[in-house]
C-alpha positions in Angstrom: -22.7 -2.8 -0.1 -21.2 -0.3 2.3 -21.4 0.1 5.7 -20.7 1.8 8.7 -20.4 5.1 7.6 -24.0 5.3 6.2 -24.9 5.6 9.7 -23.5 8.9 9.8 -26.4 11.4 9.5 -23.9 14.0 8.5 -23.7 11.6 5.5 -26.6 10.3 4.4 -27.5 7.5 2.1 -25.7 6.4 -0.4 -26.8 8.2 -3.8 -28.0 6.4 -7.0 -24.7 7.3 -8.8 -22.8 5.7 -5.7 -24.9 2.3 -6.4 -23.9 2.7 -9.8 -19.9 2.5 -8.5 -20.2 0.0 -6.6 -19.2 -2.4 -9.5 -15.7 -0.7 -8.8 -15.5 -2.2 -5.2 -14.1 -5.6 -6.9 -11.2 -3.9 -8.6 -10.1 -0.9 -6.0 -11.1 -3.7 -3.3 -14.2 -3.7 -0.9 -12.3 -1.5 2.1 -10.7 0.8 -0.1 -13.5 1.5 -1.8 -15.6 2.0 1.5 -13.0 4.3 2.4 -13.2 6.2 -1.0 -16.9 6.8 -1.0 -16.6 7.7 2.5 -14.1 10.4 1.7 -15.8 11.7 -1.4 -19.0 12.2 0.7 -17.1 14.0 3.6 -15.8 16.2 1.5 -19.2 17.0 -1.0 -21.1 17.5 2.9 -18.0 19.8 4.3 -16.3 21.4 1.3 -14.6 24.5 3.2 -12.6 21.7 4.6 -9.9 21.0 2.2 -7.6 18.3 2.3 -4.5 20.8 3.0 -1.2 19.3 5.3 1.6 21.7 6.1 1.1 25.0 4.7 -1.6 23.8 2.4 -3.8 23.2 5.9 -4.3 27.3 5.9 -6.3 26.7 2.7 -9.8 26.0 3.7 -9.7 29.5 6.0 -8.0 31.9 3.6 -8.0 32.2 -0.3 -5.1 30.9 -0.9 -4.9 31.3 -4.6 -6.3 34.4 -4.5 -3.8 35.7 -2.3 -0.9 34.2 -4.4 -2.4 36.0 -7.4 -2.3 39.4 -5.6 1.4 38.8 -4.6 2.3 37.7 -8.3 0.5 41.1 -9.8 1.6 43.5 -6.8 5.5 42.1 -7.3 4.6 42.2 -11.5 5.5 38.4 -12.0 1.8 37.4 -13.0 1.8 37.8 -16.7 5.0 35.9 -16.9 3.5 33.0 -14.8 0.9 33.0 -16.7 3.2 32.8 -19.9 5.3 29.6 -18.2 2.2 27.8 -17.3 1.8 27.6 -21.2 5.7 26.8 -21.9 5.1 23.0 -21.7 8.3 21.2 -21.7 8.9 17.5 -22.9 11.7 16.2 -21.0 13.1 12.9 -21.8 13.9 10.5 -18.7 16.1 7.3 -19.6 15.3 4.3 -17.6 18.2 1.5 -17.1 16.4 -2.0 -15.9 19.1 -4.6 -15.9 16.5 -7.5 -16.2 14.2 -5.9 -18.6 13.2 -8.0 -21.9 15.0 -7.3 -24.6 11.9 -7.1 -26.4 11.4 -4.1 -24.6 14.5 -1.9 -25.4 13.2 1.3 -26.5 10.1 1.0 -24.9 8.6 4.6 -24.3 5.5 5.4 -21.8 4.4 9.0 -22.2 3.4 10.7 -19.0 0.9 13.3 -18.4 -0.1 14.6 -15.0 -2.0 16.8 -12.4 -3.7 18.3 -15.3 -6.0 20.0 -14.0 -7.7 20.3 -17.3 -10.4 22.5 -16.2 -8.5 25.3 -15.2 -8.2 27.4 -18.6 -10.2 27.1 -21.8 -6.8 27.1 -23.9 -5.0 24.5 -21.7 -6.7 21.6 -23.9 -5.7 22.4 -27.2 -2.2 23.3 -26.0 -1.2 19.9 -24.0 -2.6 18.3 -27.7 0.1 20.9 -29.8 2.8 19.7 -27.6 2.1 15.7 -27.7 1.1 15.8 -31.1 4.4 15.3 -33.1 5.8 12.5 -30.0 6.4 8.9 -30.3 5.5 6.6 -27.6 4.0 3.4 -27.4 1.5 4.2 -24.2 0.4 6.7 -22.3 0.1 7.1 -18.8 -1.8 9.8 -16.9 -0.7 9.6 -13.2 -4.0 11.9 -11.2 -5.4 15.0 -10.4 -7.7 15.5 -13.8 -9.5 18.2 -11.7 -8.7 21.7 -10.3 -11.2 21.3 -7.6 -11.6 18.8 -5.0 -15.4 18.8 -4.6 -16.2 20.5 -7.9 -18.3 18.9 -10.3 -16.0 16.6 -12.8 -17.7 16.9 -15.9 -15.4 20.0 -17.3 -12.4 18.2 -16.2 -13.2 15.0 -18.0 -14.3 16.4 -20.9 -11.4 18.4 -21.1 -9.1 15.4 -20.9 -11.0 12.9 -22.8 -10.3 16.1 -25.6 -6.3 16.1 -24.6 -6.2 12.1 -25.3 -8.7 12.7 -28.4 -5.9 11.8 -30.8 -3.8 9.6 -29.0 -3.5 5.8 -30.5 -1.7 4.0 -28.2 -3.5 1.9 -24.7 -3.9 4.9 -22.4 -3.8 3.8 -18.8 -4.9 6.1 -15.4 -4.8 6.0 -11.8 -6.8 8.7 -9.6 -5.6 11.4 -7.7 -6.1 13.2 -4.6 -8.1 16.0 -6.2 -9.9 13.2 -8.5 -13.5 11.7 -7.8 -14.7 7.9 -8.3 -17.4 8.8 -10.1 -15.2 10.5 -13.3 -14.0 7.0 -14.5 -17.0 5.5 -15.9 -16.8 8.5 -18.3 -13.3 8.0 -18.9 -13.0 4.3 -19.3 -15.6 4.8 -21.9 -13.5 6.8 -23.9 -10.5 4.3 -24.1 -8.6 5.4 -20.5 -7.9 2.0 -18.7 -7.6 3.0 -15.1 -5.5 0.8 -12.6 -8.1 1.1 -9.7 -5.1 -1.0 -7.3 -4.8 -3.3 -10.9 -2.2 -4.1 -12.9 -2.0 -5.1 -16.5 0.1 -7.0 -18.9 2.1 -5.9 -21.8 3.3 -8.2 -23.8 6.2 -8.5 -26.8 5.9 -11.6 -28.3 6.9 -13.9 -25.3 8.1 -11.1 -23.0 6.3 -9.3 -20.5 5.9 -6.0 -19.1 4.0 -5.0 -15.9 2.2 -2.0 -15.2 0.8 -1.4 -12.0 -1.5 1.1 -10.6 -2.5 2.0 -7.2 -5.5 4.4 -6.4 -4.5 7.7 -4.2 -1.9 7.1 -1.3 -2.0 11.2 -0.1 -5.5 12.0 0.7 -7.7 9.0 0.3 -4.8 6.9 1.4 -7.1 3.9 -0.6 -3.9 2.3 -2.6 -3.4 -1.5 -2.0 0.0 -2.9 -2.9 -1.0 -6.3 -1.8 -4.1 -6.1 -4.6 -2.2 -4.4 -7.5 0.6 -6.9 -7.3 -1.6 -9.8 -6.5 -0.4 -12.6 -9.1 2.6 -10.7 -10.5 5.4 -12.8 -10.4 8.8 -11.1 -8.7 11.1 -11.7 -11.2 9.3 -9.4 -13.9 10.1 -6.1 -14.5 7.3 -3.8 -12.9 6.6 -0.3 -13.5 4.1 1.5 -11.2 1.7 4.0 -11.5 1.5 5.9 -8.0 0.2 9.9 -8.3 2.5 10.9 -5.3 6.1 9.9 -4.4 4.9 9.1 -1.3 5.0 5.4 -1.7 8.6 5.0 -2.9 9.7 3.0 0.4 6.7 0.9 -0.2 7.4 0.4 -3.8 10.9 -0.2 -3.3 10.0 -3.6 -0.6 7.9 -4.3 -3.0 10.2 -4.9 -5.6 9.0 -2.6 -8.1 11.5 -1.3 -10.7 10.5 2.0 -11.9 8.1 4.4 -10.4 6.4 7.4 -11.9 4.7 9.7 -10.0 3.3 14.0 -9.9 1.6 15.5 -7.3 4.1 17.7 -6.4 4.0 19.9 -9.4 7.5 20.5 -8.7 6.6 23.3 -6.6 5.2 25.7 -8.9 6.5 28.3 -7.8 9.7 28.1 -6.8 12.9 30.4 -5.8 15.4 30.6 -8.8 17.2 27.4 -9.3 13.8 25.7 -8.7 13.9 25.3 -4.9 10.8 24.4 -3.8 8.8 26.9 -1.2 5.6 25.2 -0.3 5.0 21.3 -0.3 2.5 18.6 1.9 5.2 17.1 3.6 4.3 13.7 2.2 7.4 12.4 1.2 10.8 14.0 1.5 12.3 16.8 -0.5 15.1 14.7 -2.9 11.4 12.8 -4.5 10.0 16.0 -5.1 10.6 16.3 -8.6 12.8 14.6 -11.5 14.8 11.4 -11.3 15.3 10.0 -8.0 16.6 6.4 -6.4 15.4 4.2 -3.2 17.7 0.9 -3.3 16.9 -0.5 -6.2 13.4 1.5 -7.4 14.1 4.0 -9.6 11.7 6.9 -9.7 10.4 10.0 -11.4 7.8 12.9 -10.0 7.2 15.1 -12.7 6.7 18.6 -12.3 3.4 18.5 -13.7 1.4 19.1 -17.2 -0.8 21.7 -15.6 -1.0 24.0 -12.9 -3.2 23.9 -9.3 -5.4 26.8 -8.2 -3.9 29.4 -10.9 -2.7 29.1 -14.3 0.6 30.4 -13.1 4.2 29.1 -12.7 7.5 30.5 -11.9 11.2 28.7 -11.5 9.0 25.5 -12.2 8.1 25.1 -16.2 5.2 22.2 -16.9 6.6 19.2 -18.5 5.2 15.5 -20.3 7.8 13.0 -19.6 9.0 10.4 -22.3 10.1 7.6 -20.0 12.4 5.3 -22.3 12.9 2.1 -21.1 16.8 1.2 -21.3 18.5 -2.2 -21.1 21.0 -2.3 -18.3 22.6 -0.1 -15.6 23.4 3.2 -15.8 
């Protein structure tokens, strides 16, 4: 069970859907999942608080979105935001692994992320149009399923357990900052196999693929590369599953050869030429979006699949990434 912070009485006692998590303490691991539930409480208890670093820490004490929204309709760029947060891109990354299998040229992982499913009824039914007609042999949705932090999940699950509705391939998740504990149950149930600081095993005849997930390193800070890498031999090829870029030193001493991550959304809203205004300050700017290298890691932080806040984009287009898997160097 947990402890410490039930002694809080800001915090109260652990609720009957918290019990019910607990199971998950012996996959995320019994501190990180302390920390988690800790977190999650904090944040149900003192909403108005936000989670915001850099700019982002203005959020809690002015309406953020709301303000951006005025500036987009006073300057007359809304409508055309809103029309680029529906022009989803698919943007093909190749991936050169000099020791990957053989048996695994070709491989392709479809990535969705920071979907923020909830945040327009149409959203849905448009990420399905555009992922429809690919070919990929899993699916990976790297965090942030929700729009808000403390809100209840329920729209936001539904509305990606409807995305994923067709898709026939293993689908595997990690959580993000904006996503709750208690949305996997629901998830899992409808064929989403999250990496809660996991990893799992794809195989091709004799040959073997890792993919490894770690739980959110930006605000929850609950990610364990000792845990998610714990029995993976060194010499394999790894690819990781990290929401935010954030970890790409980490990932890069750990061997790791490919990392995909969002969070970012790219921006957003950007200057022409996509140069990003606003950011956390979590990792540095050349991780921000696209392909990127750290010693031997190579990496990718998409741009997003949705939006955060506002259905609204500019000088940033939302994209699902087609990671293929190469044989080789570049």
């Amino acid at each position: 069970m947990i402890h410490g912070w039930l002694d809080d009485p800001n915090l109260g006692m652990m609720n009957p859907c918290e019990e019910k998590l607990q199971a998950y303490a012996a996959r995320l691991g019994g501190k990180e999942f302390q920390a988690r539930m800790q977190a999650e409480q904090r944040i149900r208890v003192r909403r108005g608080e936000g989670q915001g670093k850099g700019f982002f820490r203005f959020e809690p004490t002015i309406n953020l979105y709301a303000f951006i929204r005025l500036c987009l309709k006073l300057s007359g760029f809304w409508n055309r935001a809103l029309r680029n947060y529906f022009d989803i891109q698919v943007v093909r990354n190749t991936v050169c692994i000099p020791h990957l299998p053989r048996e695994f040229e070709g491989y392709t992982i479809l990535q969705l992320t920071d979907l923020h499913a909830d945040l327009h009824p149409d959203f849905p039914g448009r990420v399905k149009e555009i992922i429809a007609p690919l070919e990929y042999d899993c699916l990976a949705l790297t965090g942030d399923f929700c729009t808000c932090t403390y809100s209840d999940h329920t729209g936001a699950t539904t509305a990606t357990i409807e995305i994923i509705s067709g898709v026939e391939v293993p689908i595997y998740a990690t959580l993000g900052n904006h996503d709750s504990l208690a949305k996997v149950p629901l998830m899992e149930a409808a064929g989403i196999r999250f990496l809660l600081n996991e990893h799992v095993v794809i195989r091709r005849g004799e040959a073997e693929l890792y993919l490894v997930g770690i739980d959110d390193p930006n605000f929850y800070k609950t990610h364990s590369f000792q845990r998610a890498l714990r029995g993976v031999p060194r010499d394999v090829t790894k690819v990781l599953l990290s929401h935010s870029p954030q970890t790409h030193t980490l990932a890069a001493a750990a061997g790791v050869d490919f990392l995909m991550a969002g969070h970012t959304h790219g921006g957003q809203i950007c200057l022409p030429g996509g140069r990003i205004l606003m950011h956390d300050r979590s990792a540095p700017r050349r991780v921000l979006a696209g392909a990127w290298q750290e010693g031997d890691l190579q990496g990718y932080t998409s741009r997003g699949t949705g939006s955060s806040g506002l259905p609204a984009r500019l000088n940033c287009l939302p994209e699902v990434t087609l990671h293929i898997l190469r044989r080789g160097s570049d």
